[in-house]
N, C-alpha and C positions, 0 to 999 in steps of 0.2 A: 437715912441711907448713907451708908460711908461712899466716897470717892473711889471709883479705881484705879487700883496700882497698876498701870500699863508700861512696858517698856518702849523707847523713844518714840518716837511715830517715823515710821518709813517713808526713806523720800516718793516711794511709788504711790502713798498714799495722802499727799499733802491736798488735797481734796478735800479729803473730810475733816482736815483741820478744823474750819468755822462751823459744824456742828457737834465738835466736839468742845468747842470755846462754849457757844450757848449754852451747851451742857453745863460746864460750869457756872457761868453763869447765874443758874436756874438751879443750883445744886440744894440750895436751903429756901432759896422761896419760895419752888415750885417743883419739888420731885419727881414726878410725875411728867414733869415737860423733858427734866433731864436725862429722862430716863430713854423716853420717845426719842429725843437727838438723837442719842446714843443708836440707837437700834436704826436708827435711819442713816447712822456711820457706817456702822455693822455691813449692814446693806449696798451701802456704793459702794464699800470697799472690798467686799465678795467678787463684785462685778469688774473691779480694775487692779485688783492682785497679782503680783507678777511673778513673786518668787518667794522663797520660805519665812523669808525674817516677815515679809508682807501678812502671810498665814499665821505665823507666829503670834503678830500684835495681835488682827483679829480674833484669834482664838483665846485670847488672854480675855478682850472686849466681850466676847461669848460668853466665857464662863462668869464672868460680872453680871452680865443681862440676864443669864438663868436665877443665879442665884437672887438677884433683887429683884426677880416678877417671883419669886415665891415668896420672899419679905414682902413686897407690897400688893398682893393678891387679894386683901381686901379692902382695897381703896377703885372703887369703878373706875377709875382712870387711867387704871393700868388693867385692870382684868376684864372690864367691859368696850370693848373695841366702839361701839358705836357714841359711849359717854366719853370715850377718850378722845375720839375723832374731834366730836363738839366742843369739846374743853381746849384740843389744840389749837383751833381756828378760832374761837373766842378770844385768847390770850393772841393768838397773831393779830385776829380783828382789833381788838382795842390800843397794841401799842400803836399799829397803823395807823389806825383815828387819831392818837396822840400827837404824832409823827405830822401827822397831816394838815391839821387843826393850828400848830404850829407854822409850818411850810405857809400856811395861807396868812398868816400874821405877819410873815415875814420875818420868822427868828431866824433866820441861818446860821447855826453853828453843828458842833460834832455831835453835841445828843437828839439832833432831829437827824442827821447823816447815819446816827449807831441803832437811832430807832427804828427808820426805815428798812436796814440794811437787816435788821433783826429778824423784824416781821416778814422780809420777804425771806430769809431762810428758815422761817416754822414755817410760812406758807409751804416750801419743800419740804418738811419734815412729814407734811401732812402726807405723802406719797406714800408712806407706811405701811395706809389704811386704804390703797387704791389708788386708781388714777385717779390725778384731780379734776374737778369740777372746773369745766369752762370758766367760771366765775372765779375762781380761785387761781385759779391759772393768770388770768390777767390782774388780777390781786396783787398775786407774787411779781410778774414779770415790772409794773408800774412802780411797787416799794423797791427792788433792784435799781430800775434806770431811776428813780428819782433818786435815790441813795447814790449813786455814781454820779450823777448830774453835780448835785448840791456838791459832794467831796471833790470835783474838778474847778467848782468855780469858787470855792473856798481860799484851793493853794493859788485861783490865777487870780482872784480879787475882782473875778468878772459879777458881773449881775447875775444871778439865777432866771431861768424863764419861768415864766408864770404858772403856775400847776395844772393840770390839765381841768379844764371844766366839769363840772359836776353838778350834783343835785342840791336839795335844801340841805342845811345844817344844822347841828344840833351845837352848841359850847361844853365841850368837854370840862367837868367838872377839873379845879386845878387837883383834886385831890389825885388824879392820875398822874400827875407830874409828880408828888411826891411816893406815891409806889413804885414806880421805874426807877427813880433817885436823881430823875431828871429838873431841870429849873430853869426859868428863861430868864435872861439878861432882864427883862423889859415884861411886866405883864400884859397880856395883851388885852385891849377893851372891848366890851364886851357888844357883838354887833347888833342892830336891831334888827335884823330877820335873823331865821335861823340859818345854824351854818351844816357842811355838809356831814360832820365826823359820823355822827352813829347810825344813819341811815345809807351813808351811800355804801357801805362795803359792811354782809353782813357774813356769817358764817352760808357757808354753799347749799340751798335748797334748791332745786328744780323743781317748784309750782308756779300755782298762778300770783300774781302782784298783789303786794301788800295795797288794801285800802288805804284812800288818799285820806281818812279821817276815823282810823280805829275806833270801838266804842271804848269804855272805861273800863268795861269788865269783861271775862271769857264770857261768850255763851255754851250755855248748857243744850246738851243736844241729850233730846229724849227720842229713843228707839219705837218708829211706829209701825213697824213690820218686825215678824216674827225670822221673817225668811231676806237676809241682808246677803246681798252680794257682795263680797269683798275679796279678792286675791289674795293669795298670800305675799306677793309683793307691795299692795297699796299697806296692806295690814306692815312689815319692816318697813314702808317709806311716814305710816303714820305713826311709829316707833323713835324713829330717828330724831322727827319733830319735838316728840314728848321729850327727847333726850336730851336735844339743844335748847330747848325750853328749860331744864332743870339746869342746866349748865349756865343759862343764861342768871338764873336767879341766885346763880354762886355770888356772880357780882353786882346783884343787887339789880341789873337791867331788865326791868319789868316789862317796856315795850318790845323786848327782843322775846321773851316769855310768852307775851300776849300774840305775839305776830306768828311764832310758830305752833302755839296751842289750836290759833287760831286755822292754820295750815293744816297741822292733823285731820281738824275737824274737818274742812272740806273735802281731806284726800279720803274718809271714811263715806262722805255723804255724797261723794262722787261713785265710790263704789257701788253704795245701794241703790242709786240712779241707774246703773248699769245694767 
């Protein structure tokens, strides 16, 4: 997917500056994320347009976004809104854990300040596809102030405060430091308990709690009535699951797979309960 040729960006619109940067960003590693910025630009700047040359851009920005969701129409993560949503919060979720994982090591510099700061504007990008999720919401707002924290106490050479508390952890493979292009001065060792990254902050479901001690493998659910109760919203929220599930096994996270397989499975066997 080629870059678009936009003319300057209006000072009415310098807002959506920083998700037109991601965009770039994300232009060859992740098309598909750039593409979602882009259209979540599109979108606040609909909303705070003030005069022609402002109309002008965006409708330049328009005509890009048509033409590259018919170029990329058959990749689900542009044309399937519900694999997209999954795939955006995945990629938010993981730099954040990145981001995070570091913060609690105590690396302080500008690629946990650019990580954080990142993650929390996909977390906004995610509005796209709806309001966001209680959980996502406070996702976003803690990668911001931590991203603003860390870059204030950087330029004064104060101490950072401690990260907000959280749950177990997990150690983020460093193989995530080199797909960002990210590197820490200092590696960091390796804790004996687990740490918080891939459990505390997951892509946004509204069900019940992950078990405190997952089995190894999905179960298999065999249908023992003929006559299954099921809505047709539990049937799209047991969808979603399937979908974040697939999205999860893009990057290989199997327990993010299993936890939301697992979720489906309830929201179906909760139906027939019904």
């Amino acid at each position: 997917m080629a870059p678009p040729s936009l003319p300057a960006l209006p000072s009415n619109l310098k807002s959506i500056q920083h998700y037109l940067k991601i965009a770039m960003d994300y232009e060859t590693r992740d098309p598909p994320i750039s593409y979602w910025c882009r259209l979540h630009a599109l979108q606040t700047g609909l909303n705070i347009k003030k005069d022609k040359e402002d109309l002008s851009f965006l409708l330049s920005l328009m005509d890009w976004l048509e033409k590259t969701k018919q170029e990329m129409k058959v990749h689900e993560t542009v044309s399937d809104e519900i694999v997209a949503q999954a795939h955006m919060e995945n990629v938010a979720v993981k730099l954040f854990n990145w981001a995070d994982t570091e913060d609690r090591h105590k690396h302080y510099n500008k690629n946990v300040v650019k990580a954080f700061y990142s993650a929390g504007m996909l977390f906004d990008v995610c509005a796209v596809f709806g309001e966001l999720n209680e959980d996502v919401a406070q996702q976003k707002k803690y990668a911001k102030w931590r991203a603003a924290h860390l870059h204030n106490c950087l330029n004064s050479g104060e101490e950072p405060s401690e990260p907000a508390p959280k749950p177990d952890d997990q150690v983020i493979n460093d193989s995530d430091n080199l797909e960002y292009g990210f590197s820490s001065d200092v590696k960091p060792a390796e804790p004996a308990g687990h740490s918080y990254a891939h459990d505390v902050v997951r892509p946004s479901i509204n069900v019940q709690p992950k078990p405190v001690t997952p089995p190894s493998s999905v179960p298999t659910y065999v249908q023992e009535s003929s006559s299954v109760l099921v809505t047709p919203e539990q049937i799209v929220q047991a969808q979603k699951h399937c979908k974040y599930a697939s999205s999860a096994l893009t990057y290989e996270d199997v327990p993010t797979a299993i936890d939301n397989l697992q979720k489906a499975l309830r929201v179906l066997q909760a139906g027939q309960q019904s």
